[in-house]
C-alpha positions in Angstrom: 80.3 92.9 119.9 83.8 94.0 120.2 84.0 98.7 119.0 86.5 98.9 116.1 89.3 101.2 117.4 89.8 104.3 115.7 92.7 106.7 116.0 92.0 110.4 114.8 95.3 112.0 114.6 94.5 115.8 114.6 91.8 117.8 116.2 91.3 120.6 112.9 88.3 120.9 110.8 88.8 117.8 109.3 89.7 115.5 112.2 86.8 116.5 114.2 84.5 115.7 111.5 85.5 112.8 111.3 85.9 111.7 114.5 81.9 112.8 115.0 80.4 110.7 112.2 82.8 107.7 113.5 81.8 107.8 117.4 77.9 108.4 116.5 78.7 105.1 114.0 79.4 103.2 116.4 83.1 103.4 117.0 85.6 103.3 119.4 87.3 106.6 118.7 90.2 108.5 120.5 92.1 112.2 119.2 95.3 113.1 119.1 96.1 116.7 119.2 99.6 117.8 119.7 98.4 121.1 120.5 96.9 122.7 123.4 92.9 122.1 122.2 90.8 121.7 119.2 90.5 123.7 116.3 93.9 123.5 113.7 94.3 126.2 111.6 91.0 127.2 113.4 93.3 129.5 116.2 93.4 131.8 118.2 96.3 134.0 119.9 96.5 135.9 123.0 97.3 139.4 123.1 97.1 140.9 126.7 94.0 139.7 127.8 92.1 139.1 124.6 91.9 136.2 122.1 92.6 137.1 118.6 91.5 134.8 115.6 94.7 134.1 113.7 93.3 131.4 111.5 90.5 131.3 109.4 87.9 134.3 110.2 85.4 133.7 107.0 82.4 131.1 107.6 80.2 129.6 105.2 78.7 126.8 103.2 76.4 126.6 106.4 74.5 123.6 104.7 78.0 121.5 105.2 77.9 122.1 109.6 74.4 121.8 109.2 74.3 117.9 107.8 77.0 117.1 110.1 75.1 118.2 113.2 72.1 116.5 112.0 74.0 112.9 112.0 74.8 113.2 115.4 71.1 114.5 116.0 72.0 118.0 117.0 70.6 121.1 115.4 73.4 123.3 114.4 71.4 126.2 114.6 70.8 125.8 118.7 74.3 124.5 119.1 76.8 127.7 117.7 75.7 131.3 118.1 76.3 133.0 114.5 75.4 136.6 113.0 74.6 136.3 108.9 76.6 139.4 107.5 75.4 141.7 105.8 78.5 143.3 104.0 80.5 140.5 102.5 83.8 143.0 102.8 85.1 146.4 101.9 87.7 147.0 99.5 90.2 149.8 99.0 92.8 151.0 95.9 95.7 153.4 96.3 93.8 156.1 94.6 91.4 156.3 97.3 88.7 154.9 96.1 86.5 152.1 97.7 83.8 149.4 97.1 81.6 147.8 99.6 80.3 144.0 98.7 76.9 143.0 99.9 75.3 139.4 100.6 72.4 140.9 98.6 73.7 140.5 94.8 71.7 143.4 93.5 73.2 145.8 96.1 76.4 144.7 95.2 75.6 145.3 91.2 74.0 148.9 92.4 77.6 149.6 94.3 79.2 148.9 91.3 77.3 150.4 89.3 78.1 154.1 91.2 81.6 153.2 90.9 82.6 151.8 87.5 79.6 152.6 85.7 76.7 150.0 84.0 78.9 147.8 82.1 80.8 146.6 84.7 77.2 146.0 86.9 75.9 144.2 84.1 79.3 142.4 84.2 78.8 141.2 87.6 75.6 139.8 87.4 76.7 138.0 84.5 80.0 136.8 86.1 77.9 135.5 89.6 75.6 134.0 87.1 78.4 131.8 85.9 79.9 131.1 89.3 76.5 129.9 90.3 76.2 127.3 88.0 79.6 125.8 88.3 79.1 125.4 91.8 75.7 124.0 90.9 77.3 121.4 88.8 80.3 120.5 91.3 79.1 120.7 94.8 77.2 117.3 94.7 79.7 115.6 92.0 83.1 116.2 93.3 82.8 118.6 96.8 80.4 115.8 98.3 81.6 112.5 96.6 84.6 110.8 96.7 87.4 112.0 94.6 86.6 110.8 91.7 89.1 110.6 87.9 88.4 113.0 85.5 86.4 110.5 83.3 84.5 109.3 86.9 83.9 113.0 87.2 82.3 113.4 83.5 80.2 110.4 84.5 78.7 111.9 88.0 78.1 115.3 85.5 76.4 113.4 82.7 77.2 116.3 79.9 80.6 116.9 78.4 79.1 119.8 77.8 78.3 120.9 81.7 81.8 119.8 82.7 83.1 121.9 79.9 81.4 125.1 81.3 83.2 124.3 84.6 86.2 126.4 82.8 89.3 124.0 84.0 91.5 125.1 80.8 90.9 128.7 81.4 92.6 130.8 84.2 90.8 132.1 86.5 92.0 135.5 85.6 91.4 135.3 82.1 87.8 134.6 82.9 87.4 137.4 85.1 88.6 139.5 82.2 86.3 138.5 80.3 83.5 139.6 82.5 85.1 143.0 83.9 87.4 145.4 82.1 87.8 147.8 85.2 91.1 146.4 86.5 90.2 147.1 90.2 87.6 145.1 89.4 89.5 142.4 88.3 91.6 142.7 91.2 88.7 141.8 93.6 87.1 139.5 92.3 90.2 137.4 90.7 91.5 137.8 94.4 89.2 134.9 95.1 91.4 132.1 93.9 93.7 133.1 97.3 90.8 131.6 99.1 92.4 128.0 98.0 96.3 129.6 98.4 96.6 130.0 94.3 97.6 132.6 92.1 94.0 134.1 89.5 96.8 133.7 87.1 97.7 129.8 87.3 94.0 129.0 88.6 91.5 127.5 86.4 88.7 129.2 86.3 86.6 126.4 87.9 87.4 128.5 90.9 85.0 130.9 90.5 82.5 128.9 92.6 84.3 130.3 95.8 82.3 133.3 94.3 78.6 132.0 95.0 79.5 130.3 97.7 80.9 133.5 99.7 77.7 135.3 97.9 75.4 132.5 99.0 75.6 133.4 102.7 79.1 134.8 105.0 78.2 134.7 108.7 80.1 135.8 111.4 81.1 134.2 115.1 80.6 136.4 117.9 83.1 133.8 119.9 85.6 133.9 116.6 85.8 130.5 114.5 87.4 128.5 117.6 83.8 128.2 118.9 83.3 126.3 115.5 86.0 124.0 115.9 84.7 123.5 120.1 80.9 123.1 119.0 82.2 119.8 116.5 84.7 118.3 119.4 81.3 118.9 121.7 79.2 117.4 118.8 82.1 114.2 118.7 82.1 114.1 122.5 78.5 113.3 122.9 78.8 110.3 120.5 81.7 109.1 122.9 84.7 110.2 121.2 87.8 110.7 124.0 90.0 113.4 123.0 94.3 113.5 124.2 95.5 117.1 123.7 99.3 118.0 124.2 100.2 114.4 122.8 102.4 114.2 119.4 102.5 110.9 117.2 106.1 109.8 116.5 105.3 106.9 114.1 102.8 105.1 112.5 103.2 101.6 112.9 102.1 98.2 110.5 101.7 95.1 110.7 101.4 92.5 108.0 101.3 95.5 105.7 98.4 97.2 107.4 97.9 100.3 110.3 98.2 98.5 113.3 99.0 101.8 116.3 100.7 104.8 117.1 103.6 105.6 118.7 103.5 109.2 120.7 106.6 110.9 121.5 106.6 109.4 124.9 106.9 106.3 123.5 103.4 105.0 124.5 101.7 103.0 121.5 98.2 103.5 121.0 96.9 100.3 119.1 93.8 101.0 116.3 92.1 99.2 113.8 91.8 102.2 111.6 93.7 105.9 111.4 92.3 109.3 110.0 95.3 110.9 109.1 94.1 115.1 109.8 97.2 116.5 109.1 99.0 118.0 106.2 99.7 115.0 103.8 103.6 116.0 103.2 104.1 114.7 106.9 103.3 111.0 105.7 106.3 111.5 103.1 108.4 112.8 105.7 109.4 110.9 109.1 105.8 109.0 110.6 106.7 105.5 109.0 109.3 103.0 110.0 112.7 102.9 107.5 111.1 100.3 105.6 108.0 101.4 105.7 107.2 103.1 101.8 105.1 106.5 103.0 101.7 106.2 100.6 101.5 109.7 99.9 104.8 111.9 98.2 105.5 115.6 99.9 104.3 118.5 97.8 107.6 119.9 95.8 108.4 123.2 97.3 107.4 125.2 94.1 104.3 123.2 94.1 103.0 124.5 97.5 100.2 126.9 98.3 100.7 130.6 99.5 101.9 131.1 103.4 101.6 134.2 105.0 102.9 136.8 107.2 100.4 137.8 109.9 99.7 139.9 112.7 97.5 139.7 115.9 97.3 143.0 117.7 95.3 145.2 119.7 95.5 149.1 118.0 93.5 152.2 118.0 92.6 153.0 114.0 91.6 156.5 112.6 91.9 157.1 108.8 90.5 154.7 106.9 87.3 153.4 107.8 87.4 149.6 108.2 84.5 147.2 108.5 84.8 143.5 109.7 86.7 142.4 106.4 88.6 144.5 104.5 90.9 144.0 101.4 93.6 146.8 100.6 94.9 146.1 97.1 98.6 147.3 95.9 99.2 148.4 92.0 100.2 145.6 90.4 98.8 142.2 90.8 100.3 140.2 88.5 104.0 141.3 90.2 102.2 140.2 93.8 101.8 136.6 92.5 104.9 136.2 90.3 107.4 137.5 93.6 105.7 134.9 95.9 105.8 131.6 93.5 108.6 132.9 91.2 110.6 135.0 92.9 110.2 133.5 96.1 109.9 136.9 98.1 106.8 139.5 98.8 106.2 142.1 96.6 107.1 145.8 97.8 103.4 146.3 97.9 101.6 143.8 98.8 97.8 143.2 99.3 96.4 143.3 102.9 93.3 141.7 104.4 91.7 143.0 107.8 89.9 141.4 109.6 88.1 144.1 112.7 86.6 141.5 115.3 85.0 143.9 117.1 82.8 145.2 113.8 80.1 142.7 114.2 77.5 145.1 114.1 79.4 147.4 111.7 79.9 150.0 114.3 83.3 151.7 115.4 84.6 150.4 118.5 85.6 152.8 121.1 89.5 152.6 122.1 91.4 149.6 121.2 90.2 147.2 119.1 91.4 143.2 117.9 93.0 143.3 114.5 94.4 140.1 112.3 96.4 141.6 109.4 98.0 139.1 106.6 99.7 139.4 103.4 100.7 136.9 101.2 104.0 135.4 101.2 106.0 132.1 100.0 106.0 128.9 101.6 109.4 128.5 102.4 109.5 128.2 106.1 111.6 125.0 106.3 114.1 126.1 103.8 114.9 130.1 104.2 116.0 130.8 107.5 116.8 134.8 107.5 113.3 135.0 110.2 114.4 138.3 111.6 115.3 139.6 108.1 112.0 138.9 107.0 109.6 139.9 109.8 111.5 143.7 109.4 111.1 144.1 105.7 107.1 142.7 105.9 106.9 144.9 108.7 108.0 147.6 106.8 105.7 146.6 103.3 102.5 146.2 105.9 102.8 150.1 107.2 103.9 151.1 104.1 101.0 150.0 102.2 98.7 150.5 105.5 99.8 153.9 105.0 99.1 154.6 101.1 95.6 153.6 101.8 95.3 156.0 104.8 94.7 153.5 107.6 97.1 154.7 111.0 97.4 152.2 113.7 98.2 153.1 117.0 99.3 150.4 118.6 102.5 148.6 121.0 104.8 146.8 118.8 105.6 144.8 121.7 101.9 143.4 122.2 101.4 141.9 118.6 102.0 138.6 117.6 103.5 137.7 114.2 103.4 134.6 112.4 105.5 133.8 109.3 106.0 130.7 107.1 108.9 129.7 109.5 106.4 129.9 112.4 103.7 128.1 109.9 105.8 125.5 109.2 106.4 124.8 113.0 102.7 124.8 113.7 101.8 122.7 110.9 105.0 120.2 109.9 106.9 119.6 106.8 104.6 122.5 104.6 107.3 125.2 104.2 104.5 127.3 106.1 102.0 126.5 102.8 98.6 126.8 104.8 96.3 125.5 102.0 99.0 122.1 101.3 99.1 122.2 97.0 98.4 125.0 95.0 95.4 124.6 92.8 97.4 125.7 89.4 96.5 124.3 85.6 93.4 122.4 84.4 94.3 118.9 86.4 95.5 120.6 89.6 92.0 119.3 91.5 92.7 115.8 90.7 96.2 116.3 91.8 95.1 115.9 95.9 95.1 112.4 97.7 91.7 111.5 97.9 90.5 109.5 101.5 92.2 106.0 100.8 95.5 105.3 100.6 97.2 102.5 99.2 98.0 101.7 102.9 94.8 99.4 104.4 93.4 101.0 107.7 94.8 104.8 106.9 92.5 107.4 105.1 93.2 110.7 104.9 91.5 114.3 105.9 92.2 117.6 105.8 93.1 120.8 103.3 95.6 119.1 101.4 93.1 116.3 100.7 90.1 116.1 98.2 88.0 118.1 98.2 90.8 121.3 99.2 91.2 123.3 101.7 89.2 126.1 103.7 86.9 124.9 107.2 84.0 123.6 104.8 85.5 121.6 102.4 88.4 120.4 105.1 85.1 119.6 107.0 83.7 117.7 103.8 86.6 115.2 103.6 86.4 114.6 107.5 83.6 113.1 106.4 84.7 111.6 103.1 86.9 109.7 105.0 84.8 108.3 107.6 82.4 106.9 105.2 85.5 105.4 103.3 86.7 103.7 106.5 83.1 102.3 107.5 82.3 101.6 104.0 85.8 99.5 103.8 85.1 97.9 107.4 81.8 96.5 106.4 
């Protein structure tokens, strides 16, 4: 029996996924990374002599790794070294005060309570309440399933009225408010829609599931999240997948209206019966096909696209502020953070900054120097502003500002950090501006907007963040999958 030939073009989350269901299926699979190695988004940078996580740093929805492991019969457990967190993050306001957040909701309620007082406990536990049950009602009818219509989606539910209490016609932010009237409060927990590159204020409150499912279990990597992404390309491996790092596809090519192979930049064409597209879905409307080739998938619009960022990979001696793994240092107003980036294009004067200590996996202080990834938000604009220098100066500037306000000093060489902007973004990851979550997840219908794993091209599915079900490592993961079952559901 002749192995149907699969191409995987890109080794991220989604890719590898897919390319481990398809090899332990039976087929003939090959990936094509134009980087370096595995992982995506899922990076890491050197500074000096130590690797710094640039990309994602927050793993969970285990249960996701853990299926996947299990179909190429693998326990996930023996096959990744992981550390379940006990602090979910720390959190800081420019008047000095500060909230831990604990994987044990009750803690978390008792924190609150000592620093907003009972109503705003009571609050909580009502607000995790509801996130719990809309991620009860969605994680098996639309984050597992194919991407499915609104009406397919009321069918999977069963109860207009269950689908209702999903929230997708309220923002998230309004719902938020509705549970917490401290506006710190209301900060943090509305700072959850970023998770999926959206504004609290344009997200539907569906989002609030990213709530329980942070809540539900955050563990950390002693290796950083690369080890993730290398444990799945090991997992693909031993079902015979071959894997082609430092190769770049040029073109997609068709025949008779159909995928038919790959042309790489050296000109060599890779014939396949089938192709996982892992890649931001904006580079099928922009260059892969032949002139008379109609792309199946439109780029996002520019004002459509998720949030970039401006980040920073160094190695710095910090006194001040006490910082555990993650850490979240709010600015004053909010609402002005989210209209400069998607209105305004630009970053606000004082922006909100996540930390992320590597070293902290035990929650103790490191001695000397110790690995930092800073970020703030910023717009995805990378392939259409080009005053780079301009801008790393000025967010720069807004970063030790703000670092500053919150009494956090970094000692550190300017020389040794690496910074990453949307220009840079855009360059790693083509034809998104720098967006690094593909569309942003605004209004009611904004879920069903994404490409689910077929296109209307026969042979090419899609996987990745910018595809159903969204973006972040799990659900990137979850529609590596979707689309291998597609493609062996439509080859059989």
């Amino acid at each position: 029996m002749v192995r149907r030939r699969v191409l995987v073009i890109g080794a991220g989350a989604a890719g590898l996924a897919a390319a481990s269901d398809l090899a332990h299926s039976g087929m003939d699979v090959t990936v094509i990374e134009k980087e370096a190695c595995e992982g995506g988004k899922m990076r890491q940078v050197q500074v000096g002599a130590h690797l710094i996580d640039a990309g994602p740093t927050v793993f969970t929805m285990r249960w996701v790794f853990e299926e996947l492991f299990a179909r190429g019969g693998q326990d996930f457990a023996c096959a990744l070294k992981m550390i379940r967190a006990p602090l979910l993050a720390r959190h800081s306001w420019p008047d000095g005060t500060c909230l831990d957040l604990h994987t044990d909701i009750m803690a978390s309620a008792e924190a609150i309570r000592s620093f907003a007082g009972p109503q705003e406990a009571a609050g909580y536990l009502a607000f995790m309440t509801e996130c719990r049950q809309i991620y009860t009602t969605l994680k098996d009818s639309f984050m597992s399933a194919q991407k499915p219509s609104p009406i397919a989606l009321l069918h999977r539910i069963g109860s207009l009225t269950a689908l209702w209490r999903t929230r997708p016609f309220e923002t998230y932010w309004s719902r938020v408010s509705h549970h917490f009237k401290d506006p710190r409060l209301r900060q943090l927990f509305g700072r959850y829609a970023t998770y999926v590159g959206s504004s609290p204020f344009r997200a539907p409150a569906t989002l609030m599931l990213i709530a329980h499912v942070e809540q539900d279990g955050v563990w950390l990597l002693p290796k950083g999240m690369k080890s993730l992404a290398t444990a799945i390309r090991n997992l693909a491996e031993a079902g015979g997948a071959q894997f082609r790092f430092g190769e770049e596809v040029d073109a997609i090519r068709l025949r008779a209206g159909r995928v038919s192979a790959v042309r790489l930049k050296s000109g060599e064409e890779l014939e396949a019966d089938a192709i996982v597209f892992n890649g931001d879905v904006s580079a099928l409307g922009s260059g892969l096909f032949e002139k008379n080739d109609k792309p199946p998938i439109r780029t996002v619009p520019a004002r459509q696209r998720s949030l970039s960022a401006v980040t920073w990979c160094l190695r710095a001696r910090t006194t001040g502020w006490p910082l555990a793994y993650h850490n979240v240092l709010f600015g004053d107003d909010y609402a002005d953070e989210f209209d400069a980036v998607f209105r305004r294009r630009e970053i606000t004067p004082f922006p909100t900054v996540y930390i992320c200590a590597q070293d902290r996996l035990q929650e103790t202080t490191p001695e000397g120097e110790e690995r930092l990834l800073l970020l703030i938000n910023a717009p995805a604009d990378g392939d259409i502003h080009s005053a780079e220098i301009q801008d790393r100066l000025s967010a720069s500037d807004k970063l030790h500002d703000q670092l500053k306000r919150h009494g956090l000093i970094l000692e550190a060489n300017a020389d040794k950090a690496v910074m990453t902007g949307p220009q840079g973004f855009n360059s790693l990851f083509p034809a998104t501006g720098g967006a690094l979550y593909g569309l942003a997840n605004h209004g009611p219908m904004a879920s069903f907007a994404r490409p689910g794993s077929r296109t209307s091209i026969p042979g090419l599915y899609l996987a990745g963040g910018s595809a159903h079900p969204g973006p972040g490592v799990p659900m990137a993961t979850l529609s590596g999958r979707l689309a291998a079952a597609r493609l062996l559901e439509d080859l059989e």
